[in-house]
N, C-alpha and C positions, 0 to 999 in steps of 0.2 A: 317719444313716439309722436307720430303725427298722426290724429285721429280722424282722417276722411283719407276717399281713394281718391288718389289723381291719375290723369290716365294715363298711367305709365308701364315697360316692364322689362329690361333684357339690355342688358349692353356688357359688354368684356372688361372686364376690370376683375383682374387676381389679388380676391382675399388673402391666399396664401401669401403672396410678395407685402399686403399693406400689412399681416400679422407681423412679417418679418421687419419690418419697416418701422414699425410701429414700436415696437418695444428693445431697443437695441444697449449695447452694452460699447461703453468706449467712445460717443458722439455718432454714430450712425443715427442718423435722426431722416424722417422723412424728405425730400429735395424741394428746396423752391421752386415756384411755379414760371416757368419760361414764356408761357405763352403771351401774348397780347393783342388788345383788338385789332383789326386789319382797317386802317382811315378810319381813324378813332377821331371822333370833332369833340370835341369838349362842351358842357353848356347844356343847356336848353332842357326841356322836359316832358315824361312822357307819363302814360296813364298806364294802369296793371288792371288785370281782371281781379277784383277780391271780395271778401266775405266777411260774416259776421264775427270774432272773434269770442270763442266763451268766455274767458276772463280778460283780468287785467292784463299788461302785459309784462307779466315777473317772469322769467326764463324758468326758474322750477315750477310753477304752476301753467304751463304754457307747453301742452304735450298735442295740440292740432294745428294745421298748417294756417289757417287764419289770421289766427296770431303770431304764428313761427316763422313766415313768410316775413313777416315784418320787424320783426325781433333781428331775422339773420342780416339785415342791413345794418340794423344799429348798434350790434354787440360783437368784439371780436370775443375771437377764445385761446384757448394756446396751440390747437391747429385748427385749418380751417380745409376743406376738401374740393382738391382740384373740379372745377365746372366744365374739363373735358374728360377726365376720367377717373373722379372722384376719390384719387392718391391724396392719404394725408401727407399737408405739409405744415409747417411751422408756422406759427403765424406771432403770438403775444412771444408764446414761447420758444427759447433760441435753442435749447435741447432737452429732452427729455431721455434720459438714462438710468440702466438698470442691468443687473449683473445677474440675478436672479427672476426678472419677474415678479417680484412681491414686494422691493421695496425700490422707489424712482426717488430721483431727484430732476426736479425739474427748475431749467435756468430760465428769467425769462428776459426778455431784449428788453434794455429800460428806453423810455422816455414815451410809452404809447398812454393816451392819454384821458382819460371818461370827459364827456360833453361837460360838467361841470367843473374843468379846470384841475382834477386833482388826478397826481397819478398814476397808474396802475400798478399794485405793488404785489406783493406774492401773501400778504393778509386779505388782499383784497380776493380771490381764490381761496384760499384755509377761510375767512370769515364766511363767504358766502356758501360754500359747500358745508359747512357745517348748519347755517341758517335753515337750509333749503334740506337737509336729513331732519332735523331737530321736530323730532313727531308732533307737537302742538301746531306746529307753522301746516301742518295739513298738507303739503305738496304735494302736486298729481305725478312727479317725477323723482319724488324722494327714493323710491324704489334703485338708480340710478346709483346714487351714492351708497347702496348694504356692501358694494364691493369694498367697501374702506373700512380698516380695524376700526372697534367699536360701535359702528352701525348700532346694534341692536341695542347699546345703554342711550340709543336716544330715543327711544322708544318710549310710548306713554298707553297705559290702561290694558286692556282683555278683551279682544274683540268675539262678539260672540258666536260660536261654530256653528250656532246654527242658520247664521246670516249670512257666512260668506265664507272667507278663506280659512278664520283656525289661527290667524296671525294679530299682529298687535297692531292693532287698527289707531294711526296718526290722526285721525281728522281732529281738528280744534274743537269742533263742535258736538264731539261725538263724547255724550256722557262718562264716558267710563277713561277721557282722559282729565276730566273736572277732580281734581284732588291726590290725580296721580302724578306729579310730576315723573320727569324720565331722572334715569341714574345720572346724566352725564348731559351738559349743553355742547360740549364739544367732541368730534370725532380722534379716538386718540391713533386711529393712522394718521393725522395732518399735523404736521410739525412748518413754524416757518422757522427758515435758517436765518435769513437777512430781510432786507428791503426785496433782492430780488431771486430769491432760491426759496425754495419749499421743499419737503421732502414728505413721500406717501408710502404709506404699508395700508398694503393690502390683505383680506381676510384670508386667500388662500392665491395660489401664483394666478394672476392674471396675463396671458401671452398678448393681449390688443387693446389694454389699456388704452396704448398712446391712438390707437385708430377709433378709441369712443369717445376720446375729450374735446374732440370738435364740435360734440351735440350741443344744441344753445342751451340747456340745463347748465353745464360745465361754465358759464362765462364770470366775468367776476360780476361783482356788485360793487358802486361807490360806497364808502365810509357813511355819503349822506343818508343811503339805503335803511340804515338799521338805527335811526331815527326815529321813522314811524314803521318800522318792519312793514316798506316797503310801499305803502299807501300812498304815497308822492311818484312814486317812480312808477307804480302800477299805469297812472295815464299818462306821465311823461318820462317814462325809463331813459336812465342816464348811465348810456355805452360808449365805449370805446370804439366802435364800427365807422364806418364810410357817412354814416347817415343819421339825421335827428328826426325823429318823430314830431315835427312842428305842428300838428292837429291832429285830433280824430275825433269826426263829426258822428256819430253814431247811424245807425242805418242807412249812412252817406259815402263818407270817403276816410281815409287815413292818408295824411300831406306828409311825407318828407323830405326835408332837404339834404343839401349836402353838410358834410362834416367838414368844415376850411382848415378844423385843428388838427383833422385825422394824421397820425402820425406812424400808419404802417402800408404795408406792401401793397395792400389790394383798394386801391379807392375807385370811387367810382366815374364816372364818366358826365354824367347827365348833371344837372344843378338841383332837378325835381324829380320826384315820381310819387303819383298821387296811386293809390288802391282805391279803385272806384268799386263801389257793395253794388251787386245784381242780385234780385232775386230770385233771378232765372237765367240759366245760360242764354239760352235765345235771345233775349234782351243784346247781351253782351258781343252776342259773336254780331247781330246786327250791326252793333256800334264798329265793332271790328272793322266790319267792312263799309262801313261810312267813314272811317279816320276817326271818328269820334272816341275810341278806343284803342291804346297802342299794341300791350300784349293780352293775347288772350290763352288761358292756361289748359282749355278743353272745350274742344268743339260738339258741339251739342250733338243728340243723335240723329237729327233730320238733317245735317248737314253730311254727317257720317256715311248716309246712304248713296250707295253709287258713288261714292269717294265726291260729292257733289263741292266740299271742301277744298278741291285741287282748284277745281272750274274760278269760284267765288273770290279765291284770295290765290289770283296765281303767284308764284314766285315768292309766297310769301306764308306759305305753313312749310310744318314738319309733321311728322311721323317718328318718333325715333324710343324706343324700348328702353325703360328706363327700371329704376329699383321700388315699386311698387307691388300693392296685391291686395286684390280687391275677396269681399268675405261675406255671408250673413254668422251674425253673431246670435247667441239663446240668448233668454234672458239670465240675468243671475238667481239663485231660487230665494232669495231673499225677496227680489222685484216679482218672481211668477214661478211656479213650482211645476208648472202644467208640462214644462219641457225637458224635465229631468231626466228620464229614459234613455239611455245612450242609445242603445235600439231605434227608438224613435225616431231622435236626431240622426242617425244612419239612413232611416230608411228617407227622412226627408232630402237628405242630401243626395242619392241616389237616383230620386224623383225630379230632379231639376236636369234638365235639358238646354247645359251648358252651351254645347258645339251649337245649338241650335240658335240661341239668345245670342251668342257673339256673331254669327252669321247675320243673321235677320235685323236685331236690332244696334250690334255696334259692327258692323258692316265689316267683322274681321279685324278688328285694330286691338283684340286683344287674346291673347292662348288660355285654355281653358286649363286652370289647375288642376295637378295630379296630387297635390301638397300643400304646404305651409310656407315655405322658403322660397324666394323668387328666385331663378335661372342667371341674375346680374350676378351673386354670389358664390366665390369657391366654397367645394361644399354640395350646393343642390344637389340634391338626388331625385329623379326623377320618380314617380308613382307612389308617392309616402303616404297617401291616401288609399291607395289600391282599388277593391271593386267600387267603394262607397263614394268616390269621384265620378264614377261612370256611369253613366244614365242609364237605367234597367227600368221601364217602368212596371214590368210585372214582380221583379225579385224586392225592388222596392215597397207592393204593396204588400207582399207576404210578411216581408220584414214588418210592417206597417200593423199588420192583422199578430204579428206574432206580439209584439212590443203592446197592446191591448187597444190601439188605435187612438184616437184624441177626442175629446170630446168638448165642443164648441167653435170657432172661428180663430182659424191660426189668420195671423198679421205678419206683416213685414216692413218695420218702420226704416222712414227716411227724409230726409234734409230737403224741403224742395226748392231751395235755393241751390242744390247744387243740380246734376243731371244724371237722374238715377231716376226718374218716373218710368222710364220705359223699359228698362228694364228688373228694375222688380217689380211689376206688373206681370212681365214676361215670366220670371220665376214664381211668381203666385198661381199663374195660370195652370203652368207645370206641373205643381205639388198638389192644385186641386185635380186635373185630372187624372193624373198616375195614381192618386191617394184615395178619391171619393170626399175630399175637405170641399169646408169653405175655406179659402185663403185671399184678402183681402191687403194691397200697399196701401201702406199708410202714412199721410204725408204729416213733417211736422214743416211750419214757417220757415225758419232758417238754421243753419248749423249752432249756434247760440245756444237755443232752444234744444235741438235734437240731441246736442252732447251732455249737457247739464242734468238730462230728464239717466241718460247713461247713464252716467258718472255718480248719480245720487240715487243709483238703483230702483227708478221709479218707470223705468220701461218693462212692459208688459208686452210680450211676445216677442218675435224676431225682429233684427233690425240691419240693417246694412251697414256695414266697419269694410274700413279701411286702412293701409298703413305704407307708409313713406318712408324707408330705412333713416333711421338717425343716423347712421354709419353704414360702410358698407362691412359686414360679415354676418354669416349667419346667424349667430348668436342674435343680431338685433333682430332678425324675422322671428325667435322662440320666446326668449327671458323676459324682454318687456309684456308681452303678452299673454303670456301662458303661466309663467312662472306663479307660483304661491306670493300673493301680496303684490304683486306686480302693478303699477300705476297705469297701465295701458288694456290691463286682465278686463275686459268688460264684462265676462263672463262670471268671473271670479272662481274660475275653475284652479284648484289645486291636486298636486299630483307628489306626491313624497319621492315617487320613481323617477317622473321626470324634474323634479329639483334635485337631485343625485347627480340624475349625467350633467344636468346642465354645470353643477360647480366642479363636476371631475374633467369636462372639457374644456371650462375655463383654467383649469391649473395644468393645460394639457402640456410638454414639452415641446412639442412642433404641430404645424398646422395641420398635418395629417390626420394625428391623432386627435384632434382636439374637434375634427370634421365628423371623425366615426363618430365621436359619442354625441355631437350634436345630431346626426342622423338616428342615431338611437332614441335620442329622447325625443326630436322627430316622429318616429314610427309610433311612439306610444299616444298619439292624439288619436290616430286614427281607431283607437277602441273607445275613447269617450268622445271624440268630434266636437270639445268645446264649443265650437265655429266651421262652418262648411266653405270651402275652399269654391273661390269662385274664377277666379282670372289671374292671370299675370299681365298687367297693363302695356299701354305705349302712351308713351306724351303725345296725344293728336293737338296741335299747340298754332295758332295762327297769329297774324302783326299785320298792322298798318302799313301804309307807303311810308310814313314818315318816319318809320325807324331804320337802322342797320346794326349789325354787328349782334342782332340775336343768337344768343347761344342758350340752347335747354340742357340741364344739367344731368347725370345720371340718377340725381334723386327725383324728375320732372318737375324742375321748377325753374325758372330762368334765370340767369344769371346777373341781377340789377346791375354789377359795377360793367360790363362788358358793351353792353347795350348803347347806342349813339343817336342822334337825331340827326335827319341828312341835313 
């Protein structure tokens, strides 16, 4: 998962063809990628709009765009997803095959190489996917790897039910794994066959296996990695990708260069690109439009107005609907109890005046959600929210008075490094007057900051989440997020009915099927409302004179290898 909204939402790309795509039987494996940049110059270097990162940068502990942005340069995987239409394709790996759906062998192209000269071998995958499950290491994406036999014997300690999920709580730090070790350090779905074949069983038939192992979770690790599990590589990660992470100055910049050793299909064009840290859009989009700044990832909203963004950078933004979707999140009742009422939560949600805030304050660059699931995905179903998406302010407040009403100052926390002030403001304003609340935004310093306070369930009241498909199918808009234990769950809502459909759709035999019961378990938010559905984005995305060959991706992030200096 990537845990901030980007402004993105909506583009054509058939989950059903990448399911089929994805997991084939006999070499049917995803297609190379044809495309290439158009006066492509080689060389030279450009500047990214970028942010704080909450952790190190370890690909299993690395579940927000901050850090993932930067990761996806310097780690390949064994596929990687087309940047015009987000088709997997092959990338470490030269096939991925299966006859069933539950057990893969996967081949991978030899000779790609990790920045420290050693290379890529099919332990280097079975090692680090078993690192990155193995419950002590604490992974914010361990969740990821339960689809692989044995998951649960790496399990450590009893997490306790009345803090959160009900499930066996990994963190390192978390007492109740002090003297427990897990049954097993290794996952016994991962087998390697040689230097370059691996073979996976899975816990029950997986149909898109091969369209989720492009997430940067899934990449390998060097041999050097498990050394100091990972402590070296955390400020200097050592990938396989286009790009080395050559500095990262702390509430400055993150420098990379090129990879001269890269030795696969997709390198990159430029020699540099630095991610310069803004603590405010505005800042940024300024720079934009001085040269001072090459791409910028999201146009602030006082540019938004009046499309005033067209005028300022002509010839030189987009617009374009990408695989996003924007949220306010409860707290979990371990962090605040105050929220627990699904009534509540209903009638809050009901109280926001969605059409209105996309109107007024994002000038229309985003569709108001009916659901959970963004519209780029086969699958969406339209109204999976039903009335409690809809603005009522009077049915809201009956709800409100029936649920016994709340008592004290509802909040709504947010990152103000990123540009979310104005509108959740706007929604605070909403829920106080439909409701009779006080509702006050509440801003934290930087994403750093606002995800860590998440993530260690010390948020108190509502807060703004957001999410960036790791893959495209709908499963990734539910399971990371919803699912029981889930590393993305901010909420830490658990649901027994909706972890049923979700693993009956994941063993589903065709995409059809495998669609209704993710719509099913779908439909089941809308009676607890973990999280109130807010938008379905669009990348509103602008550049310098000095670039070409920008391309924004269906996940809204641009495409660093494509990108040129005139």
């Amino acid at each position: 998962m990537r845990g901030t909204t980007r402004t993105v939402a909506v583009a054509a790309v058939s989950a059903a063809a990448l399911l089929a795509a994805g997991c084939s039987s006999g070499g049917n494996t995803p297609s190379a990628s044809t495309s290439t940049a158009a006066s492509a110059k080689a060389g030279g270097a450009v500047t990214v709009h970028g942010c704080t990162p909450q952790n190190p940068f370890i690909p299993a502990n690395t579940n927000e765009t901050c850090g993932g942005n930067v990761l996806d340069a310097v780690v390949s995987k064994l596929v990687r997803y087309n940047p015009d239409t987000a088709a997997p394709e092959m990338d470490i790996a030269e096939k991925i095959e299966s006859s069933d759906n539950q057990n893969f062998k996967v081949t991978l192209v030899k000779g790609y190489k990790f920045t420290d000269g050693t290379e890529v071998k099919a332990k280097n995958f079975v090692d680090a996917w078993n690192w990155n499950r193995y419950g002590p290491n604490g992974t914010l994406n361990s969740y990821f790897f339960d689809v692989f036999e044995g998951a649960p014997d790496l399990d450590c300690g009893t997490f306790d039910k009345d803090q959160g999920t009900g499930e066996n709580d990994p963190k390192a730090g978390d007492p109740d794994c002090k003297g427990k070790p897990p049954k097993a350090k290794t996952l016994s779905g991962l087998k390697v066959v040689d230097d370059y074949t691996f073979e996976i069983k899975t816990t029950e038939k997986v149909s898109n296996l091969a369209v989720r192992l492009g997430y940067t979770a899934y990449a390998p690790l060097p041999d050097s990695f498990f050394k100091d599990d990972g402590k070296a590589y955390g400020t200097n990660p050592v990938g396989a990708g286009p790009y080395i992470l050559e500095a990262y100055n702390k509430g400055s910049d993150m420098v990379l260069t090129k990879n001269k050793d890269y030795k696969g299909k997709f390198p990159g064009q430029v020699d540099k690109i630095t991610f310069k840290i803004y603590q405010d859009t505005e800042a940024a989009y300024k720079d934009v439009q001085a040269d001072n700044l090459d791409l910028l990832d999201s146009v602030p909203d006082s540019a938004l107005a009046g499309e005033r963004y067209k005028t300022d950078l002509p010839d030189r933004n987009e617009a374009k609907a990408v695989g996003t979707f924007a949220s306010i999140s409860f707290p979990s009742s371990k962090a605040d109890k105050s929220y627990d009422n699904p009534k509540l939560r209903q009638a809050i949600s009901m109280a926001i005046d969605r059409k209105t805030i996309v109107d007024k304050i994002l000038a229309g660059t985003r569709v108001p959600a009916t659901g959970w699931v963004s519209p780029i995905v086969d699958g969406y179903k339209a109204g999976a929210c039903g009335e409690f998406c809809t603005y009522d302010a009077a049915k809201a407040k009956a709800l409100f008075d029936e649920a016994g009403g709340y008592t004290g100052k509802m909040t709504i926390g947010y990152n103000a490094d990123g540009n979310h002030k104005g509108w959740t403001e706007a929604a605070c304003n909403s829920i106080a007057k439909a409701l009779g609340v006080e509702c006050v935004a509440t801003p934290y310093p930087d994403f750093a900051t606002f995800r860590t306070k998440i993530t260690g369930e010390e948020m108190k009241g509502m807060f703004r989440t957001g999410w960036q498909m790791d893959y495209p199918s709908i499963e990734n808009f539910l399971a990371p997020l919803y699912g029981t234990g889930a590393g993305s769950n901010d909420s830490r809502y658990s649901n027994p009915a909706f972890d049923k459909l979700m693993t009956e759709a994941a063993a589903a035999a065709d995409g059809a099927t495998a669609n209704a019961k993710y719509q099913e378990a779908e439909a089941l938010l809308k009676d607890d409302l973990p999280v109130i559905p807010m938008w379905y984005g669009k990348a509103v995305v602008g550049w310098s004179t000095k670039v070409a060959n920008v391309k924004v991706t269906p996940f809204g992030t641009f495409d660093l290898t494509s990108v040129t200096v005139k």
